[in-house]
GUKE-627985 format. One record per atom (N, C-alpha, C, O): x, y, z. Coordinates in steps of 0.2 Angstrom, whole numbers, padded with zeros to 4 digits, always signed. Atoms other than C-alpha are relative to their C-alpha. Layout:
N
XYZ...
This chain:
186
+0004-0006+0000+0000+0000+0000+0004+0006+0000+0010+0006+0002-0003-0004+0003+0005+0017-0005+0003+0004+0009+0000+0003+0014-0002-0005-0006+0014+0029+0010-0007+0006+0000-0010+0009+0005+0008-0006-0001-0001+0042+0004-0005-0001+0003-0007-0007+0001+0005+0001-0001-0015+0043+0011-0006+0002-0005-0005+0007-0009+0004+0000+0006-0031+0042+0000-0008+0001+0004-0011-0004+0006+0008-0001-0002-0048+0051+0005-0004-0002-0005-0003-0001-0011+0007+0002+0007-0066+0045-0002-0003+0005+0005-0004+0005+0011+0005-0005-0001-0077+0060+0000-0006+0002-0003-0009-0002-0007+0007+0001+0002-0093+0065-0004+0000+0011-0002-0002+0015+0003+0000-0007+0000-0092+0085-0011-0006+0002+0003-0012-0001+0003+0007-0002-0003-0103+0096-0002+0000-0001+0007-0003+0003+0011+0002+0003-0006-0104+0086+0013+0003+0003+0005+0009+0005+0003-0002-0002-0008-0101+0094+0032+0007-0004+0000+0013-0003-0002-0006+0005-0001-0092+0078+0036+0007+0001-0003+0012+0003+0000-0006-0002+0005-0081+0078+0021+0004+0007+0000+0010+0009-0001-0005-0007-0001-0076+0094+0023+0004+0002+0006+0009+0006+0005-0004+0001-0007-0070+0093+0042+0004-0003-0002+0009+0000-0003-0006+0004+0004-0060+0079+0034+0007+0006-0006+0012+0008-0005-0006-0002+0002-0052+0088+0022+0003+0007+0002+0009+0009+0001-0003-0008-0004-0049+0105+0031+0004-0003+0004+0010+0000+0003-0005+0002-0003-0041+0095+0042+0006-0002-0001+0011-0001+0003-0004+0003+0005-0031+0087+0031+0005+0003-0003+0011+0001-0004-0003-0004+0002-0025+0101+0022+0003+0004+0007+0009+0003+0007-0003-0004-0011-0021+0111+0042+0006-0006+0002+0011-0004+0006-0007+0004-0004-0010+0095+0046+0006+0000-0006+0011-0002-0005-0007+0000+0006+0001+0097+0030+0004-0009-0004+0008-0011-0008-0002+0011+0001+0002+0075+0029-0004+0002-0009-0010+0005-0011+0004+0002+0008+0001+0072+0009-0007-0005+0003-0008-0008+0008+0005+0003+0001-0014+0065+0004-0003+0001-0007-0002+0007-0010+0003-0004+0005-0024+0063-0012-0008-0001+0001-0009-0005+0006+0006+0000+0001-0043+0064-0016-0004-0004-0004-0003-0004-0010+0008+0004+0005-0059+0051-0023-0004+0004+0001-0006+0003+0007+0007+0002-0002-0073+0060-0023-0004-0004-0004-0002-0007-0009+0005+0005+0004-0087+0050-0026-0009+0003-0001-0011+0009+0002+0007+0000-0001-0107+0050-0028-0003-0005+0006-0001-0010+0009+0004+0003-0005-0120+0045-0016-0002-0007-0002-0005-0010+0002+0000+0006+0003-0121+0028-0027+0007-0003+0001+0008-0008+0005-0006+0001+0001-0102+0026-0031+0002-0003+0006+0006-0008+0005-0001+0002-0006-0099+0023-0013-0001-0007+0002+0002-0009+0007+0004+0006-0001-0109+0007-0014+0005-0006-0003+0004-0012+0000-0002+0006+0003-0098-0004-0025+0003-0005+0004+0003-0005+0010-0005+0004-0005-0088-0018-0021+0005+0002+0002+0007+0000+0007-0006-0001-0003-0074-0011-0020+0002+0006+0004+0006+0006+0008+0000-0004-0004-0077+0003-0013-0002-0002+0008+0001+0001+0013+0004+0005-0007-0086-0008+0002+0008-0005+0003+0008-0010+0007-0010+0005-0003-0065-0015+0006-0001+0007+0003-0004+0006+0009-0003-0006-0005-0062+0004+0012-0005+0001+0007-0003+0002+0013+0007-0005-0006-0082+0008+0021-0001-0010-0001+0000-0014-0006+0005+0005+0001-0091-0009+0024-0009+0003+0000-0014+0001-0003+0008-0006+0003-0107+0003+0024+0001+0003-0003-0004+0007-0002+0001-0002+0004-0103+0011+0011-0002+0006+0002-0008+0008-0001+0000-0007-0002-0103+0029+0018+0006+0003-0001+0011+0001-0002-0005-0006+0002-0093+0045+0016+0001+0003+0004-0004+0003+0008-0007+0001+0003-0080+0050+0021+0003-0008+0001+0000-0013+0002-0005+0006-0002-0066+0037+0023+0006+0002-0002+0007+0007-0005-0007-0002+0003-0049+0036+0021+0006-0006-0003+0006-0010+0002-0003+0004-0002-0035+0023+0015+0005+0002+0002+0007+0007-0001-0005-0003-0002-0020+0024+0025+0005-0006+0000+0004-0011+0001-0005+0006+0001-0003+0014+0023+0000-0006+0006+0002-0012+0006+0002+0005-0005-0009+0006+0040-0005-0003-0001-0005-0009+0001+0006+0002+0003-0026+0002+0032-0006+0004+0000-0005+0010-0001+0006-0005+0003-0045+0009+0029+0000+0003+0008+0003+0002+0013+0000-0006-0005-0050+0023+0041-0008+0002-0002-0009+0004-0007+0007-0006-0001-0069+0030+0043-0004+0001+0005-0004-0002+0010+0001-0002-0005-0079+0038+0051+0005+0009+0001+0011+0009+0002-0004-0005+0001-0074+0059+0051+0002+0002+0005+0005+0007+0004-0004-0002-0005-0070+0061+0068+0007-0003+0001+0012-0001+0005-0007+0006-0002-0058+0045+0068+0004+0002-0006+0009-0002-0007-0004+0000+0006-0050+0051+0052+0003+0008+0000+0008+0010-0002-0005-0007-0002-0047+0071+0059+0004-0003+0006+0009+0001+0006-0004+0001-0006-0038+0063+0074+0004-0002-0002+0009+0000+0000-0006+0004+0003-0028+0051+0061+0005+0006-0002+0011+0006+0000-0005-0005+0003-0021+0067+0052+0002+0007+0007+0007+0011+0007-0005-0004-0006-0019+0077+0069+0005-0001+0003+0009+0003+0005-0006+0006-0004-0009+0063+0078+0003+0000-0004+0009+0002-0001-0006+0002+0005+0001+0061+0063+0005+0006-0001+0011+0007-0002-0006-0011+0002+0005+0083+0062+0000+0000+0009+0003+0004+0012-0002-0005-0005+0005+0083+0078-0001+0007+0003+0001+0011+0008+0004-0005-0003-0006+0096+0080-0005+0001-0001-0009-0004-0003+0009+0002+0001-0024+0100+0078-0003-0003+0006-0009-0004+0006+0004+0007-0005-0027+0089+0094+0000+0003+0008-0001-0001+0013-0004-0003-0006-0022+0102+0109+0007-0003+0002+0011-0007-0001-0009+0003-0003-0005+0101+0119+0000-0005+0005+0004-0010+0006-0003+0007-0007-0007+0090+0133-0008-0008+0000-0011-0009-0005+0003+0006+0000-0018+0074+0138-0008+0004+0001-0013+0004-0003+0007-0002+0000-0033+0083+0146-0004+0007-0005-0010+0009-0004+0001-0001+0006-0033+0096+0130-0003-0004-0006-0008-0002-0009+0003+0005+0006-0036+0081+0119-0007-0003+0002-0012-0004-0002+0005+0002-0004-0049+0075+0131-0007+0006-0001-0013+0005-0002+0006-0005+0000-0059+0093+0129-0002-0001-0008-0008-0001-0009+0000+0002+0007-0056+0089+0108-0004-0005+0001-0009-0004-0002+0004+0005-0001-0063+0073+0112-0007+0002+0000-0011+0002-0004+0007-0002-0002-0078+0081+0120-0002+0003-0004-0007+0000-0007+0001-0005+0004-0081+0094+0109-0002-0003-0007-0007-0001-0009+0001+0002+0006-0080+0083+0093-0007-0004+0002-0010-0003-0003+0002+0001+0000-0093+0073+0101-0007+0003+0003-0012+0000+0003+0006-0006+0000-0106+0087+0106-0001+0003-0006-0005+0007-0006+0000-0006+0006-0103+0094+0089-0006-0006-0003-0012-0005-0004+0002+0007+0006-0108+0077+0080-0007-0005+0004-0010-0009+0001+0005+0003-0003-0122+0071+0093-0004+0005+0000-0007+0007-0005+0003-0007-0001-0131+0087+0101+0000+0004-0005-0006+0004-0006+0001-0005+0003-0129+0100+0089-0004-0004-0006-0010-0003-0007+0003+0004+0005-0131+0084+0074-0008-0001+0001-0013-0001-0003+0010+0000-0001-0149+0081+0082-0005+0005+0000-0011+0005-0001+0005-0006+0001-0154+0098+0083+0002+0004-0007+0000+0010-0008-0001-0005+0007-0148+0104+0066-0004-0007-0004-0001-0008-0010+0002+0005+0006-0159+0087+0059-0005+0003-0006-0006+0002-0012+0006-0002+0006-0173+0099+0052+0003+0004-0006+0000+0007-0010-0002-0003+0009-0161+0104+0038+0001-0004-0004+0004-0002-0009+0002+0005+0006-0164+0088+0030-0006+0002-0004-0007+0001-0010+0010-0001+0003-0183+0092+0026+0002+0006-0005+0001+0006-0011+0000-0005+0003-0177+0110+0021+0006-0001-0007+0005+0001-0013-0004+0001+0006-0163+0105+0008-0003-0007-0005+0001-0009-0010+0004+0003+0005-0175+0093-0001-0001-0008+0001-0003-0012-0003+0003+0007-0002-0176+0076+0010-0005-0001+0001-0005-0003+0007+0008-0001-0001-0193+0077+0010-0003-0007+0003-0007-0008+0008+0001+0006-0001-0195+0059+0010+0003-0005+0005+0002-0011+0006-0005+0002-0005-0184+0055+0023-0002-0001+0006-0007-0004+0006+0005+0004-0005-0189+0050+0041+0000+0008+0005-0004+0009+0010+0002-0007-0004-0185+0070+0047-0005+0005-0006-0004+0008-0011+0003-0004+0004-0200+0077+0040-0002+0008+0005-0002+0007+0012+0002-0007-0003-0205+0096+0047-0004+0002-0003-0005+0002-0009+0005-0005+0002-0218+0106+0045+0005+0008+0002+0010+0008+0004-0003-0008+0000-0214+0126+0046+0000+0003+0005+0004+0007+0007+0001-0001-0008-0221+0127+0064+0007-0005+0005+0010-0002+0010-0005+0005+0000-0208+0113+0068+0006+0003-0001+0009+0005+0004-0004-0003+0004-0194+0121+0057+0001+0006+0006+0006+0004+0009+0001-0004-0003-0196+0137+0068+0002-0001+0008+0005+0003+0012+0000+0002-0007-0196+0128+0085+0006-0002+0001+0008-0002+0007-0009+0005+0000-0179+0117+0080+0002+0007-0001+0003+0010+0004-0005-0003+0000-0170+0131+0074+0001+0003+0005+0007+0005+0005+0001-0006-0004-0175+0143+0090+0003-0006+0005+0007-0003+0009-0003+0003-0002-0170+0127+0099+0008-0001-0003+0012+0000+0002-0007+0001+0004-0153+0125+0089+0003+0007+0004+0006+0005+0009-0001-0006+0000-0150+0143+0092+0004+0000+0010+0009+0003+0012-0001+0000-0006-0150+0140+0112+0008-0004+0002+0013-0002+0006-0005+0004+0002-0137+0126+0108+0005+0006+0001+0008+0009+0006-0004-0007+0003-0127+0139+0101+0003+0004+0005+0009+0004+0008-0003-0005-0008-0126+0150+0115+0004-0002+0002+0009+0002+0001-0006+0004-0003-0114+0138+0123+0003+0003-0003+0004+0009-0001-0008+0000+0004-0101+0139+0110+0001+0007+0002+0005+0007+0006+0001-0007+0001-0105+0159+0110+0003+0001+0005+0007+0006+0004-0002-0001-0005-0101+0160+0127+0005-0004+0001+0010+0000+0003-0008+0001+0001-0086+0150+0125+0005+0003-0004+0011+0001-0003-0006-0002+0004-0077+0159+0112-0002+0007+0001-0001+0011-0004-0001-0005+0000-0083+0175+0119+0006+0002+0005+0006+0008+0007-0003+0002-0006-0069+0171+0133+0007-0001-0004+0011+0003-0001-0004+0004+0005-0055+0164+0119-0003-0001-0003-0009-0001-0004+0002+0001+0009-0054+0162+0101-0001-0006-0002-0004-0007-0007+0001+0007+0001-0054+0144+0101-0003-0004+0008-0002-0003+0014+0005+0003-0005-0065+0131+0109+0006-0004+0004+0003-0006+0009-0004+0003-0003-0048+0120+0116+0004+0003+0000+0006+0005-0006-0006-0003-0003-0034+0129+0123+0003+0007-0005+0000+0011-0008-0003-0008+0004-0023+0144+0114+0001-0001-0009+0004+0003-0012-0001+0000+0006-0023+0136+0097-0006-0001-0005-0012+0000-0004+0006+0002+0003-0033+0129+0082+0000-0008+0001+0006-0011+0002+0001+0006-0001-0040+0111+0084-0003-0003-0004-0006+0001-0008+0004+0003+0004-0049+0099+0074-0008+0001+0004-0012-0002+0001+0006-0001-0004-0064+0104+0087-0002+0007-0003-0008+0008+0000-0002-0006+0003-0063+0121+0079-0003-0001-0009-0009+0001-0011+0003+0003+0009-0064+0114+0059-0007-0005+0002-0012-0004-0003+0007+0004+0001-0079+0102+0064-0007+0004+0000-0013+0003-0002+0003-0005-0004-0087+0116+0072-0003+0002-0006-0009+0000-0009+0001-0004+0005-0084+0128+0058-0004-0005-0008-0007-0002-0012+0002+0003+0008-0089+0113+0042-0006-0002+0002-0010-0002-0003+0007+0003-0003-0105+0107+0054-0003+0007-0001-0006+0006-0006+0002-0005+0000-0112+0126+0054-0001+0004-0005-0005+0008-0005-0001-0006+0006-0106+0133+0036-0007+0001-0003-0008+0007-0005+0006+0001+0003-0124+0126+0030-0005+0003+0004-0010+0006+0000+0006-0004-0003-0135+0133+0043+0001+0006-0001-0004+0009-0001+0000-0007+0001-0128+0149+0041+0002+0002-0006+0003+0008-0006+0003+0001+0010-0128+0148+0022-0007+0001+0000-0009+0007+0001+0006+0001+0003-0144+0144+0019-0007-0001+0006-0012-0003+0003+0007+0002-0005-0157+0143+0037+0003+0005+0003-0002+0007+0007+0001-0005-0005-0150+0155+0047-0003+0009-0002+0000+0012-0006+0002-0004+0001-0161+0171+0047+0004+0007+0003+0010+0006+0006-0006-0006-0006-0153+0189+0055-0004-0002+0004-0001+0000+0010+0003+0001-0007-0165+0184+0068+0004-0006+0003+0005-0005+0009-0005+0005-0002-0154+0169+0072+0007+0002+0002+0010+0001+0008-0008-0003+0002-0137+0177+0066-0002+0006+0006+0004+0008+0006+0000-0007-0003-0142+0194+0079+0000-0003+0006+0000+0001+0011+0001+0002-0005-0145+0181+0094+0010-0004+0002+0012-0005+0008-0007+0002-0002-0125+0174+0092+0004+0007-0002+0002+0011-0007-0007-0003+0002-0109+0184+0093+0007-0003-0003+0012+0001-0004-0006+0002+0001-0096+0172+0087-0001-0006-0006+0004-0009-0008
């Protein structure tokens, strides 16, 4: 197997894109598959993901997915991205897992609005309004942590930082109103 590492990606995607910010931030070569939402499914792609999802990665150790387990690969590898000390890495831990549970469960209703309609998150407009104003409160947290310091893990940048910033670009693209955007500072 090759010394490069070799991401399969999904363009567009959150996930995929923590991945590769991260990726590009730790300076570790790498090259790039994207693929489609079918593409992913074959056999051979099913040796890297056995579910056949996006991201992944192969790495001269072996396959890799999962995009929290594949930002930590290329952080540990630079040696940074991950905080400095052991209970640093611990708050990166935490963080990436609030990002990716909590926030992921309260940002579901922008399945229904970007055209999953058929999907099992369906929303009405009443709904819509009540998640985002819930989502919003979410928020506050972080808002209140980086009104203190510029990063959510110690005095640098983290991959808890990039998951952050790739999980959000979307809401505040295309569902966040100024009435949202006027209730955070950060």
């Amino acid at each position: 197997m090759s010394q490069e590492i070799k991401l399969h990606l999904l363009p567009g995607a959150q996930r995929s894109a923590s991945v590769l910010i991260t990726a590009l931030l730790s300076k570790v070569p790498f090259t790039v598959q994207f693929h489609t939402a079918t593409s992913c499914k074959s056999d051979e792609y099913l040796q890297v993901h056995p579910f056949g999802k996006l991201p992944s990665a192969e790495t001269p150790e072996g396959p890799l997915y999962e995009s929290n387990t594949i930002c930590r690969y290329f952080a540990r590898k630079a040696k940074s991205l991950y905080g400095t000390n052991s209970y640093e890495e611990a708050l990166v831990d935490q963080w990436l897992d609030t990002i990716r549970t909590d926030f992921g469960t309260a940002g579901r209703f922008a399945y229904s609005v970007f055209g999953f309609a058929d999907s099992f998150f369906k929303y009405d407009l009443k709904h819509l309004h009540h998640d985002m104003t819930e989502y919003v409160k979410i928020l506050k947290v972080v808002d209140n942590k980086l009104a203190k310091k510029q990063y959510l893990v110690g005095d640098t940048l983290t991959i808890a930082d990039v998951t952050l910033v790739a999980d959000l670009a979307y809401l505040y693209k295309f569902l966040f109103t100024d009435k949202e955007r006027q209730q955070l500072t950060y």
